[in-house]
C-alpha positions in Angstrom: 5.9 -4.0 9.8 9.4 -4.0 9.3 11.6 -4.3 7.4 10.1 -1.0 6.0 9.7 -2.6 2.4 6.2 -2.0 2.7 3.6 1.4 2.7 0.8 1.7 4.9 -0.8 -0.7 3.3 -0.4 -3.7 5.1 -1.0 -1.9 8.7 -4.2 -1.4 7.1 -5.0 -4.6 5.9 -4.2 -5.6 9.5 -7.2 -3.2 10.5 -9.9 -5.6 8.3 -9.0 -8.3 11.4 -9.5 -6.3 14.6 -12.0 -7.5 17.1 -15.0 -5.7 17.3 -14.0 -3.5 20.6 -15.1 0.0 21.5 -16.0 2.2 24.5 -13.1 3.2 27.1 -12.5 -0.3 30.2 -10.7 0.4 33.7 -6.9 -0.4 33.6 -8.3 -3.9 34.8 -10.5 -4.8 32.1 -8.3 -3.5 29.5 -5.8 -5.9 31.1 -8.4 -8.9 30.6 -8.8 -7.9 27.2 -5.1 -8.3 26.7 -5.1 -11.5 28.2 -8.1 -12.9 26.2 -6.5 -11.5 23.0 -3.5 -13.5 23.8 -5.3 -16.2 24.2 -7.7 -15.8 21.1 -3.9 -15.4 18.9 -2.9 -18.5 20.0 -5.7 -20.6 18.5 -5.9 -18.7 15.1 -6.0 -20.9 12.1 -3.7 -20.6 9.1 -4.9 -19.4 5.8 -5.2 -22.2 3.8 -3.0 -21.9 0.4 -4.8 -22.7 -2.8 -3.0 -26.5 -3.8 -2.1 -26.2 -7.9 1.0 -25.0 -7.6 3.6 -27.2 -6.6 7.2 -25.0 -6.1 9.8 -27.8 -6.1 8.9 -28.1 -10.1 9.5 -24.6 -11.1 13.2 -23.6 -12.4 13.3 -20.7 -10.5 12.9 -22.7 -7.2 15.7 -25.4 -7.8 18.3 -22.5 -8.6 16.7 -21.3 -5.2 17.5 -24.9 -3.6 21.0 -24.7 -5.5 22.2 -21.6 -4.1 21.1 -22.5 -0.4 23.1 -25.8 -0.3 26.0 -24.0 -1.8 25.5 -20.9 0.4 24.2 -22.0 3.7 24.8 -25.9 3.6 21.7 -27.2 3.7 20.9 -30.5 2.2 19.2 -30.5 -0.9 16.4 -33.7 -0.3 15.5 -32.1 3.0 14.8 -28.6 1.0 12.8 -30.0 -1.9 10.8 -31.9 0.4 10.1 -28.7 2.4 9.4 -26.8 -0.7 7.1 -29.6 -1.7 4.8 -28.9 0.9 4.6 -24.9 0.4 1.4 -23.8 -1.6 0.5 -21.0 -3.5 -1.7 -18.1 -2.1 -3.4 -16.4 -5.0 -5.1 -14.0 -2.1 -1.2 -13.1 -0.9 -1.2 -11.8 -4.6 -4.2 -10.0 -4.8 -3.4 -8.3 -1.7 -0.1 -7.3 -2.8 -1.2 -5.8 -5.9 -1.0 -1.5 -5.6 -4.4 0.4 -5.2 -6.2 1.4 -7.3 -6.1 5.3 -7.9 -9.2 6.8 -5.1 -9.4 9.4 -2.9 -7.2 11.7 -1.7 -4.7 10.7 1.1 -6.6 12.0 4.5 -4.2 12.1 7.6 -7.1 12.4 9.8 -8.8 9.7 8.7 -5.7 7.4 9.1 -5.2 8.8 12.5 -8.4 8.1 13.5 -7.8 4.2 13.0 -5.4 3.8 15.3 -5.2 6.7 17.9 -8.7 5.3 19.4 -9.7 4.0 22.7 -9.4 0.2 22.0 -5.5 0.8 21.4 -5.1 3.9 23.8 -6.6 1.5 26.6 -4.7 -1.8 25.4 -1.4 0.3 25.4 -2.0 1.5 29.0 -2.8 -2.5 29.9 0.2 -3.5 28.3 2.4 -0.8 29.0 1.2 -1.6 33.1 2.0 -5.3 32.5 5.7 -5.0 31.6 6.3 -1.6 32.8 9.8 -3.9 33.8 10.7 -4.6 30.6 9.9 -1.3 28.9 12.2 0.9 31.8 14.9 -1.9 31.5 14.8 -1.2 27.9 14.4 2.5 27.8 17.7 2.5 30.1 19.3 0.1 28.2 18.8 1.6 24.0 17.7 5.0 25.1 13.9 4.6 23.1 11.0 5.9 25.1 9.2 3.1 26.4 5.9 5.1 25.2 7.2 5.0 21.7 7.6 1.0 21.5 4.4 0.8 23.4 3.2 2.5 20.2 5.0 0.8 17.9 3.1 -2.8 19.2 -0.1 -1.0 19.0 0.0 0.4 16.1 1.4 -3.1 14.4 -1.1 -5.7 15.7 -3.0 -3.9 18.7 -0.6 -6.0 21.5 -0.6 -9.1 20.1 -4.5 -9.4 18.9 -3.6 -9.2 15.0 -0.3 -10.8 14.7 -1.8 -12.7 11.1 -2.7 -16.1 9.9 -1.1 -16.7 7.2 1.8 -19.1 6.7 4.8 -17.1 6.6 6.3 -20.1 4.4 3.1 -19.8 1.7 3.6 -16.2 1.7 6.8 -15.5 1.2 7.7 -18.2 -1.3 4.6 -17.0 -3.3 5.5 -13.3 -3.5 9.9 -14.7 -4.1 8.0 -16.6 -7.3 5.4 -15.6 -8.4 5.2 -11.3 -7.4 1.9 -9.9 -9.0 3.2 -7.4 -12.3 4.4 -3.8 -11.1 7.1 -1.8 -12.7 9.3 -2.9 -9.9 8.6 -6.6 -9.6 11.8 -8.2 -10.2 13.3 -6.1 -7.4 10.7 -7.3 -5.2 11.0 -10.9 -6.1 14.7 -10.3 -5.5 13.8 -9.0 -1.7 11.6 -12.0 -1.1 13.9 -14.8 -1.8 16.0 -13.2 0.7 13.1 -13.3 3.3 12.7 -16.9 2.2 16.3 -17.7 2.7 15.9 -15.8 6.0 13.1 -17.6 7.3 15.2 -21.1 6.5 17.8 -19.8 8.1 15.7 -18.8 11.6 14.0 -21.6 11.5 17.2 -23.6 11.3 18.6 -21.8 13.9 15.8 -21.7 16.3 15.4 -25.3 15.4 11.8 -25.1 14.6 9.3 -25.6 11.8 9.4 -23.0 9.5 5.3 -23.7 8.9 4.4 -23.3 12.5 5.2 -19.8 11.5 2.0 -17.4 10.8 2.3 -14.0 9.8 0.6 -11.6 7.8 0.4 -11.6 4.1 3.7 -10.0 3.5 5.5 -12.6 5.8 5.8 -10.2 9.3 6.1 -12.5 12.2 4.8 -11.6 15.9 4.2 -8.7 18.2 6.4 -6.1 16.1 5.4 -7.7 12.7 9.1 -8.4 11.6 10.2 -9.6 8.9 12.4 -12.4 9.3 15.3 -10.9 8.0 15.2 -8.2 10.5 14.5 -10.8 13.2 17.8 -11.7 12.5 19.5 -8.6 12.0 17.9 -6.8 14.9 15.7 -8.6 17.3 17.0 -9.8 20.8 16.7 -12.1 23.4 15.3 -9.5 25.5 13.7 -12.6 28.4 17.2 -14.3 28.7 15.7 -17.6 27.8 17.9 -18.1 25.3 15.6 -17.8 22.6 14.0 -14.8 20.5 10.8 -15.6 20.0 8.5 -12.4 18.5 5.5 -14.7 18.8 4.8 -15.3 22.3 7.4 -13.2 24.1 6.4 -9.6 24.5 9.5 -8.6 26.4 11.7 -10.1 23.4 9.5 -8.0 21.5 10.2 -4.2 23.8 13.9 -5.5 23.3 13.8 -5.9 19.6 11.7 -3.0 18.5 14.1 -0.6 20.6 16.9 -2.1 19.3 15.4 -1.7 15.8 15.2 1.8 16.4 18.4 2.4 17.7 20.1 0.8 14.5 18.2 2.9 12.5 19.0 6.1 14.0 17.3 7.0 17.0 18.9 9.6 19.2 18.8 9.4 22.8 17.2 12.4 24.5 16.1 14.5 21.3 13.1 15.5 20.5 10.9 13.8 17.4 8.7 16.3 15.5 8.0 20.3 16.1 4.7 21.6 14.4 5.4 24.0 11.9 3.6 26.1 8.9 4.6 27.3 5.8 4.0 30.6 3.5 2.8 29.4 0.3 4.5 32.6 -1.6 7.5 31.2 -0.7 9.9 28.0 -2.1 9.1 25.8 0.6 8.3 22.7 -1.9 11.3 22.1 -2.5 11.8 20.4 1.0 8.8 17.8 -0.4 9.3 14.3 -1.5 13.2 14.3 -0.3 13.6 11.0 1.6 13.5 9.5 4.3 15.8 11.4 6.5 17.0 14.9 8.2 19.3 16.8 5.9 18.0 20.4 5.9 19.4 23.3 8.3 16.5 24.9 10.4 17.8 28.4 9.1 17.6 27.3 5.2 13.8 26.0 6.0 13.1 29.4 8.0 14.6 31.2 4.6 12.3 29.1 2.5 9.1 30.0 4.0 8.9 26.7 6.6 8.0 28.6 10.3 8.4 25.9 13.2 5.6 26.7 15.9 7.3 25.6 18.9 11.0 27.1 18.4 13.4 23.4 18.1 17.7 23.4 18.9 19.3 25.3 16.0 22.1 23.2 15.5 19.6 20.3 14.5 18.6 19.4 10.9 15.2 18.5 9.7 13.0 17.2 7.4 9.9 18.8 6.1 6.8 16.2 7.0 3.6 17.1 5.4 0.6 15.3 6.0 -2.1 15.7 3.4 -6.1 16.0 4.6 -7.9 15.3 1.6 -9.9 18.3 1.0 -9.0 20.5 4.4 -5.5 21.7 4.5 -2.8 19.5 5.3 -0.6 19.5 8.3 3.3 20.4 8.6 6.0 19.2 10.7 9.4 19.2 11.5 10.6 15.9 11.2 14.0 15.3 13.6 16.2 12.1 13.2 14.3 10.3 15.5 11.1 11.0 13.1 12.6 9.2 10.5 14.3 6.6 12.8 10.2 5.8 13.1 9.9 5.8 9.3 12.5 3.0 8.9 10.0 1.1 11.0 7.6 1.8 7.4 8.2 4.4 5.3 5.3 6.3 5.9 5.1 9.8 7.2 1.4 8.8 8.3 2.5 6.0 10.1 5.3 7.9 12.1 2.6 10.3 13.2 0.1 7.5 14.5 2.7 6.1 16.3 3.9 9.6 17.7 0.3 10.5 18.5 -0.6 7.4 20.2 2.8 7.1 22.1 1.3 10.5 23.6 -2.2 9.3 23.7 -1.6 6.2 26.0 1.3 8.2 28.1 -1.5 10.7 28.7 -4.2 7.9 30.0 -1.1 5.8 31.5 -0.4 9.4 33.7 -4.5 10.5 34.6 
């Protein structure tokens, strides 16, 4: 989902909704399966929200009204009558609560849930369906069409898990009402401006801001944006004059390339090299460093990081480690465009997924 507020967490949580698919289908009857999904998406019912809580009356909310007719004109009667009719979801909450501590983080595991033949032959179905779309795009922002493939499939499996809940009920309920974590005031901060910009879409789409569904966090469509990246980023990739992340798959190629591209992505380079490192050595120091490429490939050579497939000198790096619970865990070389990916959600697990299954349905796309 993006914006990349969120961890893994809520790809996940999508994984709790998948239909119950396996075994590998012909390029034909993954393409039905798209087509039924499609169709399936389109008659999902909305989580219902629980009733008590009614926004309008809560301080917090009118100085939320206030600001919006004083920021973005809109008329205060017609706001407290929409906020009126938006409901609490205590579930939203629960679901947005952290973890609890459990086992170890397991790459394999996590790779396992989405580089499997339900997505591999979906992405091959959907990548034959708009194969127009995806070169016209790869031309156009420079982003390998198997990458957004990926992307799609990794987010809601082409369109089958797109969520159910009121992006409306969500969102206001985690701008108000954010469950206690160390950093919930931030939070709250970051959802009123997803409430704003969903007002703000929907006022300039000129639609209901309810008919909106999303997932529990408030991502909307194909590409599970947020709506303040639909604004900032997605496109009117159909030329109907509309962007629409719902229904529109192309608007959706358009937009996660364009996503991409904003946040970094190189044409032409490579993503990731494999790599190992000595343990006598001061590799560590290259952990937990952000989200992005700032080390020399000599300086990770002299710490003890050995690529295993030999990448451009003059590139930097970031050090990518992915742990396996018990077995060892797994070290890359993460390029710019690797971390382009993690802007998408900043998880070095879901990078990799996407990576491995961009390859995965190129593979079965090419056999």
């Amino acid at each position: 989902m993006t914006s990349s507020f969120f961890s893994s967490r809520a790809s996940l949580f999508a994984l709790s909704s998948i239909l119950a698919l396996s075994g590998c289908a012909s390029a034909g009857e993954s393409g039905k399966k798209l087509q039924t999904a499609a169709q399936t998406r389109k008659a999902v019912k909305p989580v219902q929200g629980d009733e008590f809580a009614n926004f309008k009356q809560w301080r917090e909310v009118a100085d939320f009204i206030d600001q919006m007719v004083e920021k973005n004109g809109f008329d205060k009667t017609e706001l407290q009558n929409t906020l009126s009719k938006t409901h609490y979801v205590d579930r939203v909450i629960q679901l947005m609560k952290p973890a609890p501590p459990g086992k170890p983080k397991n790459w394999a595991a996590y790779r396992s849930r989405f580089v499997e033949p339900v997505r591999i032959d979906a992405g091959v179905a959907f990548w034959n369906t708009y194969a127009d779309a995806l070169t016209r795009a790869e031309k156009l922002y420079g982003v390998p069409a198997e990458i957004i493939v990926a992307i799609i499939g990794v987010e809601t499996v082409y369109g089958r898990n797109t969520g159910n809940f009121r992006v409306m009920d969500a969102i206001t309920t985690l701008a108000f009402a954010y469950p206690e974590t160390p950093n919930r005031t931030a939070r709250m901060s970051y959802f009123r401006g997803e409430l704003e910009n969903t007002l703000l879409f929907s006022r300039d789409e000129k639609i209901d801001p309810f008919s909106l569904l999303g997932s529990y966090a408030g991502a909307i469509g194909w590409p599970q944006f947020m709506p303040g990246s639909i604004r900032r980023f997605a496109v009117d990739f159909d030329g109907n004059g509309h962007i629409d992340l719902r229904n529109s798959p192309v608007d959706a190629i358009g937009s996660v390339a364009n996503f991409l591209v904003q946040h970094g992505w190189r044409t032409g380079e490579p993503i990731v090299f494999p790599a190992k490192v000595d343990m006598t050595e001061n590799w560590q120091r290259f952990i937990n460093q952000g989200l992005s490429a700032k080390f020399s490939l000599a300086e990770m050579k002299e710490a003890g990081v050995t690529p295993l497939a030999e990448p451009p000198a003059d590139m930097q790096f970031g050090l990518v480690d992915l742990q396996n619970g018990a077995e060892a865990s797994e070290y890359w070389l993460g390029a710019p465009n690797f971390f382009a990916i993690t802007q998408y959600n900043r998880s070095f697990f879901y990078a990799m997924s996407v990576i491995d299954l961009s390859r995965a349905v190129r593979a079965a796309r090419n056999y």
